[in-house]
N, C-alpha and C positions, 0 to 999 in steps of 0.2 A: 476464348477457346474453351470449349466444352466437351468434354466423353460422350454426356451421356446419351446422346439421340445414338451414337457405334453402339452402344451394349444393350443387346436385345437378350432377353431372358430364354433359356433354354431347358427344357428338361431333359435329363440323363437315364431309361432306363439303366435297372440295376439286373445282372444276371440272376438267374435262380441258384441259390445254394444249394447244391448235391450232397447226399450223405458222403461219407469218408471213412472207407474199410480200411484195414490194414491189406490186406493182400486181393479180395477180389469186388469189380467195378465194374458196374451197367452205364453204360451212356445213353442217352437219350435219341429218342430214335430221330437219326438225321434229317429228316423227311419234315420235322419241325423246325420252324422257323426259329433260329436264334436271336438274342436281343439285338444285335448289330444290324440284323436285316431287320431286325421291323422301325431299328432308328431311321432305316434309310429311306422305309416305306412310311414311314409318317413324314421325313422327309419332303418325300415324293411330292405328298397329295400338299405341301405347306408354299415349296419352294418355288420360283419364279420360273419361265419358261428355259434359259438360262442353266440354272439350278437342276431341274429334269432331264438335261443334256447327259451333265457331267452326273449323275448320280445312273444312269442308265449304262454311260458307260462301267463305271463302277460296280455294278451287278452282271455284265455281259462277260467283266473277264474276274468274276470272282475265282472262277473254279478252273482257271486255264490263262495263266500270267505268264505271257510270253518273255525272250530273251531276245537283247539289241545285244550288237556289237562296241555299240562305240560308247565309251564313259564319258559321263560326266565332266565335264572341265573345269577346274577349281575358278571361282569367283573370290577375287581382292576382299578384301576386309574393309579397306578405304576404298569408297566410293569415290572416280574419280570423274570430276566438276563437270568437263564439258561433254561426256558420255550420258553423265546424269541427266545435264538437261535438257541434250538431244531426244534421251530416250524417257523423261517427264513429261517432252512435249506429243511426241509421237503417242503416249501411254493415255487410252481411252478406257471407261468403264468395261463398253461391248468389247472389244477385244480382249480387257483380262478376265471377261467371265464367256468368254468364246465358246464353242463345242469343245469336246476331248481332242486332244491329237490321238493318232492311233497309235502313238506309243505313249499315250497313259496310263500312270497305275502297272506299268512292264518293270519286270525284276531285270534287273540289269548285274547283278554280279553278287554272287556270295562266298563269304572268305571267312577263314577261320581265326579270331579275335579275341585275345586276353581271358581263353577259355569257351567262349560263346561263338556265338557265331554274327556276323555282320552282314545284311540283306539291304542292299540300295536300290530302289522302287525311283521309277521315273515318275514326276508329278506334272511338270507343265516343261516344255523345252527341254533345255538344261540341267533344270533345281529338280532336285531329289527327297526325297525321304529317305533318312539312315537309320535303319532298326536296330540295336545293338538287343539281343538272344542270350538271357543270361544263358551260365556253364549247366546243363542239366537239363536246360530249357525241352519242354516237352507240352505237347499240343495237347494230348490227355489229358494229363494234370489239368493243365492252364485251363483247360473248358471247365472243370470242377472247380477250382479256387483262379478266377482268371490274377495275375501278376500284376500289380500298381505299375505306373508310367509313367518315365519323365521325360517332358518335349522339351525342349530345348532349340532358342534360335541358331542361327549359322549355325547350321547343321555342315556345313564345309568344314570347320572349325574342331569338329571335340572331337575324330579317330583319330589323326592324323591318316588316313587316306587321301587326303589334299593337302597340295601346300599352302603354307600359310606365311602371310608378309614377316610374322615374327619368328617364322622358321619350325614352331612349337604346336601340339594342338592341345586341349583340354587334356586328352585323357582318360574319356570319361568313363572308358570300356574296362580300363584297369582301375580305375578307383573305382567301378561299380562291383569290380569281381572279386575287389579286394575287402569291400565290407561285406558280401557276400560269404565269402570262404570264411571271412572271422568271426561270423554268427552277427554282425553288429548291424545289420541289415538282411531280409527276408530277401527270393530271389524278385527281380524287377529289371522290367525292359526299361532302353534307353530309346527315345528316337529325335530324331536331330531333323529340323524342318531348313533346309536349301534357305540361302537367304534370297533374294533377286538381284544380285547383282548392281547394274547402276542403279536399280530403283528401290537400295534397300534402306535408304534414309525414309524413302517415299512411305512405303511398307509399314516403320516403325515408331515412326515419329507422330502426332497428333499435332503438329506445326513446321514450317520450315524452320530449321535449325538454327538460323542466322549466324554469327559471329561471337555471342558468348560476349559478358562482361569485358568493357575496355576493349574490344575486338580480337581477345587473344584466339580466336578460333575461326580468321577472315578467311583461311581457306575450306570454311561448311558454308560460306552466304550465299553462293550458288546452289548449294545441293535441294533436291526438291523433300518433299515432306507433307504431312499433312494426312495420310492414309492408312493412318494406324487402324481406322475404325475396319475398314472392308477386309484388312490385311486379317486382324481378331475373327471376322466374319467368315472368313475365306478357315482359318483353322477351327474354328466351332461346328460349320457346315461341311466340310472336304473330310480334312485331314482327321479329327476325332470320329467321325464315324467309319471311314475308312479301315483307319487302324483297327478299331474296335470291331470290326467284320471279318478283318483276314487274321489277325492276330486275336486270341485272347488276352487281352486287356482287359483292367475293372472300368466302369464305367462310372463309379464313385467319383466324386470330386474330390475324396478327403483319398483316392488313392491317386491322384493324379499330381503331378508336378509340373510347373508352366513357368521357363527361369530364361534367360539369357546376360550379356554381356553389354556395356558399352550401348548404343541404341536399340542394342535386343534385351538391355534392364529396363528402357526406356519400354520397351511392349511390353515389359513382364508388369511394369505399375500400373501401367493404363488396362492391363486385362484387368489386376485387382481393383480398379476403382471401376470396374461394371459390377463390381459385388460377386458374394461368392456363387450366387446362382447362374450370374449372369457370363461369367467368364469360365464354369464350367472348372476350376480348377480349386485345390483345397488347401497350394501353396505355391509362395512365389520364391524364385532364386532369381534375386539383383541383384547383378557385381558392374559393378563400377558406372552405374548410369550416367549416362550425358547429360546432367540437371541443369547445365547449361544453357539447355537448347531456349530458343522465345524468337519470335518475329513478327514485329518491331523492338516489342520488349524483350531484352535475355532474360534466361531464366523466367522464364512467364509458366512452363510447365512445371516448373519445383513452387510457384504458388500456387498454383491450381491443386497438386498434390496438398499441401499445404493446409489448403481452406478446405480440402474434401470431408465432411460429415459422414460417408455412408462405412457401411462394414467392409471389410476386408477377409480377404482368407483365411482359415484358421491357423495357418505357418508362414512367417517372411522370413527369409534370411537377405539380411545386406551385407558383399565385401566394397574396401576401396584399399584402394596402394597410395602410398604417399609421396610415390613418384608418379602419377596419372599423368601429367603433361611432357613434365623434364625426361622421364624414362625411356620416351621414344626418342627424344629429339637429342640426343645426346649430352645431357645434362645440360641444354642451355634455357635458359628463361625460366627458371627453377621458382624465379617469384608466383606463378599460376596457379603452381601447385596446394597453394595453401585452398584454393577455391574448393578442393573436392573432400577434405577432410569437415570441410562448414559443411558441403552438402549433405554426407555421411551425417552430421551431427544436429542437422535440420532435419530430415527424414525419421532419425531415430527417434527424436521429441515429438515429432508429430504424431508417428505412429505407437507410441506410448499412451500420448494424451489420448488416440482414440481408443486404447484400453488392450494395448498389446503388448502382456505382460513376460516375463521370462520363458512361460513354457510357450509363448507364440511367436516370439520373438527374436531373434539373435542376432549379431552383426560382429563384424572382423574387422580391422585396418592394419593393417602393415605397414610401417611406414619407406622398406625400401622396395616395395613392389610397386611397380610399373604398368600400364594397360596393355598387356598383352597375355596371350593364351596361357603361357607359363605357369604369369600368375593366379591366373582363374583356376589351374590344375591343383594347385599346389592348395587352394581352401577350397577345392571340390570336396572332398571325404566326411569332411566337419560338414560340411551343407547338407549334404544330401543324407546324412545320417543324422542333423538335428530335422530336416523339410519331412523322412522317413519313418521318423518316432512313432509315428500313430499306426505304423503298419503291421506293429507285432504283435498289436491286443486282438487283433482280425484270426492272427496265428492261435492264439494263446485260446478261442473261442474254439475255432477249429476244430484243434485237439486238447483240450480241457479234459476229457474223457480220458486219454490214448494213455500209456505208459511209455510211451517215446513212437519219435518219427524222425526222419530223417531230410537232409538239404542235400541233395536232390531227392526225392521221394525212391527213385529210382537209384541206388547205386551202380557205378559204373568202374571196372576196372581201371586201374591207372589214371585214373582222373584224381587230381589235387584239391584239398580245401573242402572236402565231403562232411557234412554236419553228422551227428547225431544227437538229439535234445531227447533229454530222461526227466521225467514228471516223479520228482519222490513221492509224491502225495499221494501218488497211484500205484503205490509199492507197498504188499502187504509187509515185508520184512525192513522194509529201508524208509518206513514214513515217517520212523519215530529217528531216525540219524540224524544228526547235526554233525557240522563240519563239511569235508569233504569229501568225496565218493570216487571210485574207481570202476573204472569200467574193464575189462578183462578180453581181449576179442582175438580173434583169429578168424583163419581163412579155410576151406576144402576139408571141411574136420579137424580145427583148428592145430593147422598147422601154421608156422611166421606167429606165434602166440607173440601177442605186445599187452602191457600195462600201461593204460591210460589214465593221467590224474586229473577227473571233470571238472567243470567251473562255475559259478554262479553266473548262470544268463544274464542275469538284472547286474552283475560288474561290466561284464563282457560287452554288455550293452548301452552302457550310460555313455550319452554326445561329450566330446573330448574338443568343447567349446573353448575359442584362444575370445575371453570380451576384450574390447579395448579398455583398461580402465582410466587410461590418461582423459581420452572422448570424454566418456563415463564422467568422471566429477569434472570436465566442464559443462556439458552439458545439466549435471546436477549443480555445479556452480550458479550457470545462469536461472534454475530453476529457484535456488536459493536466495535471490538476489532480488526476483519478482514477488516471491513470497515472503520476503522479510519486509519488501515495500509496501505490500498490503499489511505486513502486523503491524510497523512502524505507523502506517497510516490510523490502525485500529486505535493503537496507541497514542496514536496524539488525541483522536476522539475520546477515549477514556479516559487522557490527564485532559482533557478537557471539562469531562464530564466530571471526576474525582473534583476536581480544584474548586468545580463550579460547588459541588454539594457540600464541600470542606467549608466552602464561603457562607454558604445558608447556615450549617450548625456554627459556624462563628457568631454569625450575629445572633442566630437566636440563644447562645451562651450568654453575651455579650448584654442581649438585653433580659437575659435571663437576671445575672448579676445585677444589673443597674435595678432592677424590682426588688432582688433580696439586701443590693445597698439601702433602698429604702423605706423596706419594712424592718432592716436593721437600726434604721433611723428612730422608726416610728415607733418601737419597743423600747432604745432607749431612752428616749422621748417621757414612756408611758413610765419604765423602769423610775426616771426619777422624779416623777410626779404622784409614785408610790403603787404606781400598776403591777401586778404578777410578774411573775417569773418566765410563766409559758408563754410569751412573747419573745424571749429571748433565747430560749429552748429551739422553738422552732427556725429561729433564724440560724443557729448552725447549723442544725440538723440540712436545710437549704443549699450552705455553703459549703458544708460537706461533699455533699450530691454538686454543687458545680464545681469542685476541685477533681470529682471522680471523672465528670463529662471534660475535664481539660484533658486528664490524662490518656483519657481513648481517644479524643481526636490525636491528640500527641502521637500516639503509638501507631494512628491509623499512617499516619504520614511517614513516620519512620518505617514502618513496615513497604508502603507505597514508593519511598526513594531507593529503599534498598532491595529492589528486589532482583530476583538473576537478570543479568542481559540474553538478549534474543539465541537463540541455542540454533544454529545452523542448519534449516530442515525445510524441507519440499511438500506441498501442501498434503491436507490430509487425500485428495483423490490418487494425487500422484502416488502417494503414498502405498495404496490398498492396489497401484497396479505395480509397483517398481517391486515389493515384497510379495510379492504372489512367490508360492513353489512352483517350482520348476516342473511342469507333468512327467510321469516318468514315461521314459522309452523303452523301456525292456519288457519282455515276453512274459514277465512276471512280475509288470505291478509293482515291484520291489519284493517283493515275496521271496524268498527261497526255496521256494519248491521246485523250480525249473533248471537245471543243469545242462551244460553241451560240453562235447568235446570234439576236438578236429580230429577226423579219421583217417589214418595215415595212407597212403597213395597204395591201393591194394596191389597185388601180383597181378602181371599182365592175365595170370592162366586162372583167377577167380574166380570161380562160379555161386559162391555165396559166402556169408562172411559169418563166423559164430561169435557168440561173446555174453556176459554175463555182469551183473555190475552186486558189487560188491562196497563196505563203508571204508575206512580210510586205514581202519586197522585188521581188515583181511577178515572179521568174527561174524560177518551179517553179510548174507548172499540172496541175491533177488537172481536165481537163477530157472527162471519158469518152471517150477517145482520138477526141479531135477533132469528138466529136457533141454535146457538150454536154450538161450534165444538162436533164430539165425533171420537170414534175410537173403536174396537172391541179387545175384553179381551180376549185370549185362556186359557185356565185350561196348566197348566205345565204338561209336557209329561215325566211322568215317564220311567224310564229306566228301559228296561224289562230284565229278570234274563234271565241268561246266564246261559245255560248246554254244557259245553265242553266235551269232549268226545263224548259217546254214539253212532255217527254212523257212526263208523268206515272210518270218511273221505268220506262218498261218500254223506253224505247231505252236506248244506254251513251252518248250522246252528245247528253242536254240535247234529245230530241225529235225530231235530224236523226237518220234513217237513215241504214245504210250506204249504198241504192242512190242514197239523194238526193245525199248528199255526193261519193260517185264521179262522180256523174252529172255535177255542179258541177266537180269536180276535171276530167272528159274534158273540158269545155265550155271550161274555161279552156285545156287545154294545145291543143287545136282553133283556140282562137282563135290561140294563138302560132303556129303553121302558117300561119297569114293570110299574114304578111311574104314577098315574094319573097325574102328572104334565108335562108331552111329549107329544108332539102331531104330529107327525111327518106328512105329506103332500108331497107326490110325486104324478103329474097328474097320474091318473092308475096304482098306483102303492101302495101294500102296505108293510109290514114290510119282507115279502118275498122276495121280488125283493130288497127291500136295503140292506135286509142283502146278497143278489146274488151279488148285484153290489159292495157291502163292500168286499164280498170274492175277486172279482177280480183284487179289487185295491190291495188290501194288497197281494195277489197274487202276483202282476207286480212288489211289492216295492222290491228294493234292498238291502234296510235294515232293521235288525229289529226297527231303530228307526224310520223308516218310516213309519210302520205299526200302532205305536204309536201313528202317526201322526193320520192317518186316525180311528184310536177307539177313539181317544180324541176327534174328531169332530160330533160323535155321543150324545156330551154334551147338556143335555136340555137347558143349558144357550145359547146356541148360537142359534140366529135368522135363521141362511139361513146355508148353506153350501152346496158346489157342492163335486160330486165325475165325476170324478176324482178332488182332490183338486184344483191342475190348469186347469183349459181347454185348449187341443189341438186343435190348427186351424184344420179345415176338421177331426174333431172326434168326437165322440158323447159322448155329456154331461148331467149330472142332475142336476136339485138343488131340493134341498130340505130343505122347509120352516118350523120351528117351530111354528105351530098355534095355541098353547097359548100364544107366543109373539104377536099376530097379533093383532092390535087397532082397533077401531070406531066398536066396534062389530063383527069385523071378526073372532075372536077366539069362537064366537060361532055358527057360517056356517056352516052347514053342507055337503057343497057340495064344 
């Protein structure tokens, strides 16, 4: 059983990096072809006849993605046997690489979700793609700095929007929003890939499953398997460029995340062992892989992983529960269980030895967690903010320069969990502070005045890893056990070699003496036959020198028996990877120069926010010499109701036209003009022409939340706003001043 002919090498355009104003932004004139479309057009010219199908359709409804009526149907978790192998056998190449249906790539339903928003796109049948749209999420922005993304299998699975056999789903929309809002994570979409139903063993697996050690797993012998490679193929070719067209996404592989569960950890390894080029991903999330799986032999893909030589991603994270088996099955057969914590602890060693040290590495075990969504929910947050670490030095580049920015760039009334991050470094009054810093802020000419007390980013930000360390020093146990057997070894060669050289300076002592017994002989011989002195002179001086050569071999030997025993330790490679530092995750390097605070849930009726930051003891004020900072409030952009059905597929929006919907969109911002408290100001221009030139924006928008965008900006609370929202270099622009906001008497000019 081999990968490697599935993992074909891919290359990623990267988007171009846009400069980063504080308040005003040129886009690039749309008429250029973005990175996503010219992945699809290299695509094009690469891919099979097949492949040409499904990417045309994919360009036909880029800009007009229609709405079905009927959702999705959740798909089991467990694949059941004789479904499987009816529809194994029925399952041909040409069929699953068939033309488009004509509801592919169709939005089928968008709902508002643990802040964000969640957009379910039809893919083939049934199976879906779930985008989960962080809180803030803004197509602007995302085109200048596009958002890291993490795919994720059984996509059924992490909103709960379907049900699921263990009642639970990941969660993954709340623990995304939740590192998000606490600074411990930059914003980042979630999307979740449909699994296939009976054929999702087929799908994930690179072997049929069999039965598992001892046969404890006789009900997978039927399930089919074997199509991990086309399944990889199918998300490297579709799905990543897809995404990457209609959403801004990066196209980085160090911003990407590629993880699943149970047979979908089973895809997450086998993507990393096509290398990191080759699977297109810069980290993997495995929770609770089936390392069971092998057919004939079990477990034949935990040796394959095993023997695997090549590189890996630059981040894995591994969980497992220590109920894997028993947890489902109502605590019986509870002996099984011990198979997944060896796995865990075979994977860990491996992936060490290939040099995957603490900052690349991490892994979790629970021992009363269970295989089910619960427990995947519950070490989401730890994962995804140790897989996410690398995404806030991107941040830290960005705005190196800036004196602060803000999480969402844009703030929004009454929206929760809103960042602001303050660069001391960049502060002529506040660079030389240590300690702690306050920031001062208010609203409408600071009114609601609140006292903020800021935080060190690089605290706020360090991974809140649970290691196992019981695993831990077994796993180092056995490591110690190997390598003590090679010193032991070393060491018998050395008392080997010791005993043997101790032996040579023996004898040649030995006959060293026996010459100077007999030239002791021979002097006193000489002595009494009336011979000199110096005859006998020389023969102590002799036996001097061999009493000195007894007592160093002497000493050699006692020093040789006594010396310490073997000191408990893991070889020197192991070594230089197990004590590596941890790379930091935070925005600053570990640095203290970065600061954030949560800003508290503004007043519904905000139209911009003032504030000032100040040291810990009130004497040192960074208050933009003497003007204050502020920053501009948006009204929240309701999501507009969705009609499905209605026209018969050939509008993209469920029946309504664009002209009706514009027409509706002018009607409503018309009616906010009603209030004597608007005043709208365009040169030569008056509620005629904005509502002309509102028609045409919301016209050109792609989406209805786009449209949103631009009726929300008709709010009497905001000062100025341009249509088109951004300005296009070489396009023609408006703005248009609110002149009751206007001061020193201008709000009552008449001209």
């Amino acid at each position: 059983m081999q990968l490697s002919h599935h993992c074909r090498q891919t290359s990623c355009s990267h988007k171009p990096a846009a400069c980063l104003h504080l308040r005003a932004h040129v886009q690039r004139n749309p008429h250029h072809a973005s990175s996503g479309t010219r992945i699809l057009q290299q695509q094009q010219q690469q891919q099979q006849h097949q492949r040409h199908l499904i990417v045309a359709s994919v360009q036909q409804q880029q800009h007009d993605r229609s709405l079905q009526s009927a959702a999705p149907d959740s798909s089991s978790h467990t694949v059941d046997k004789q479904a499987a192998g009816d529809a194994a056998a029925a399952a041909s190449p040409t069929a699953a690489a068939g033309p488009a249906s004509s509801g592919r790539w169709q939005l089928l339903s968008r709902s508002n979700l643990a802040g964000g928003t969640l957009e379910v796109v039809a893919w083939e049948g049934e199976r879906c793609l779930r985008i989960w749209l962080p809180p803030g999420y803004s197509s602007v922005d995302a085109h200048r700095a596009p958002y890291p993304a993490v795919y994720l299998n059984d996509g059924q699975n992490l909103f709960g929007d379907c049900a699921t056999l263990s009642g639970a789903s990941w969660g993954a929309a709340g623990a995304a929003a939740q590192l998000i809002a606490a600074g411990k994570l930059p914003p980042f979409v979630v999307v979740g890939i449909d699994h296939a139903g009976p054929l999702r063993s087929l799908e994930y697996t690179p072997c049929t499953p069999g039965s598992g050690p001892r046969g404890f797993r006789s009900d997978a012998s039927d399930w089919p398997g074997g199509g991990i490679g086309a399944y990889l193929g199918r998300v490297r070719d579709e799905v990543l460029p897809w995404v990457s067209a209609h959403y801004p996404v990066s196209t980085d592989p160090q911003d990407r995340v590629f993880g699943g569960s149970s047979f979908g950890g089973i895809a997450a390894l086998a993507a990393g062992m096509c290398g990191a080029e080759g699977c297109g991903f810069g980290a993997l999330l495995v929770e609770s892989p089936s390392l069971w799986i092998g057919d004939p032999e079990p477990e034949a893909f935990l040796q394959e992983v095993l023997a695997y030589k090549g590189s890996w991603p630059s981040r894995v994270y591994l969980g497992m529960g220590g109920r894997e088996y028993s947890g489902t099955r109502g605590g019986q057969r509870a002996e099984h269980d011990a198979n997944f914590p060896r796995y865990l602890k075979s994977l860990y060693a491996s992936l060490t030895l290939s040099g995957l040290g603490p900052s690349r590495l991490a892994w979790a075990f629970e021992p009363e967690h269970a295989h089910t969504e619960s427990a995947w929910a519950a070490r989401l947050p730890a994962a995804l903010q140790f897989l996410g670490g690398g995404w806030w030095q991107r941040w830290l580049q960005r705005y190196d320069n800036e004196l602060f920015f803000t999480i969402p760039r844009r703030l929004k009334a009454g929206m929760p969990g809103q960042l602001l991050f303050f660069n001391r470094r960049n502060s002529h009054t506040l660079a030389g502070a240590r300690g702690g810093l306050k920031m001062i802020v208010g609203s409408n000419g600071w009114q609601h005045t609140q006292h903020l007390q800021m935080k060190l980013a690089g605290e706020v930000q360090r991974p809140e890893l649970k290691e196992p360390q019981q695993l831990r020093e077994q796993v180092l146990d056995g490591w110690r056990a190997e390598y003590r057997g090679t010193q032991e070894e070393q060491l018998r060669q050395q008392e080997q070699e010791f005993q043997h050289r101790m032996a040579t300076e023996r004898d040649r002592l030995a006959a060293a003496r026996a010459a100077t017994a007999a030239a002791a002989a021979a002097a006193a011989a000489a002595g009494s036959a009336g011979g000199g002195e110096s005859g006998v002179g020389g023969v102590a001086q002799q036996e001097q020198q061999l009493r000195e050569w007894q007592q160093h071999l002497d000493d050699q030997e006692r020093q040789w028996w006594a010396r310490p025993p073997l000191a408990p330790a893991v070889s020197p490679q192991i070594q230089s990877v197990l004590y590596q530092q941890p790379a930091s995750c935070s925005i600053g390097e570990g640095s203290s120069d970065w600061l954030l605070v949560q800003l508290p849930p503004l007043p519904a009726d905000a139209y911009e926010i003032n504030f000032v930051f100040c040291d810990a003891a009130g004497t040192a004020y960074d208050n933009n010499d003497s003007n204050d900072f502020w920053l501009p409030v948006r009204q929240p952009e309701q999501l507009l109701p969705w009609t499905p059905g209605g026209g018969g597929g050939g509008s993209s929006d469920g029946g309504l036209s664009r002209p009706a919907r514009s027409s509706g969109t002018v009607a409503a911002v018309a009616a906010t003009f009603a209030g004597d408290a608007c005043g709208w100001l365009a040169p030569g221009r008056g509620l005629e022409a904005y509502a002309e030139a509102l028609d045409a924006a919301t016209a050109a928008a792609e989406r209805p939340a786009e449209e949103a965008v631009a009726a929300a900006a008709a709010s009497c609370q905001y000062f100025f706003f341009s249509l088109p929202p951004v300005p296009v270099a070489g396009a023609a622009a408006s703005l248009f001043v609110n002149k009751s906001r206007l001061c020193s008497g201008l709000h009552e000019a008449t001209a």
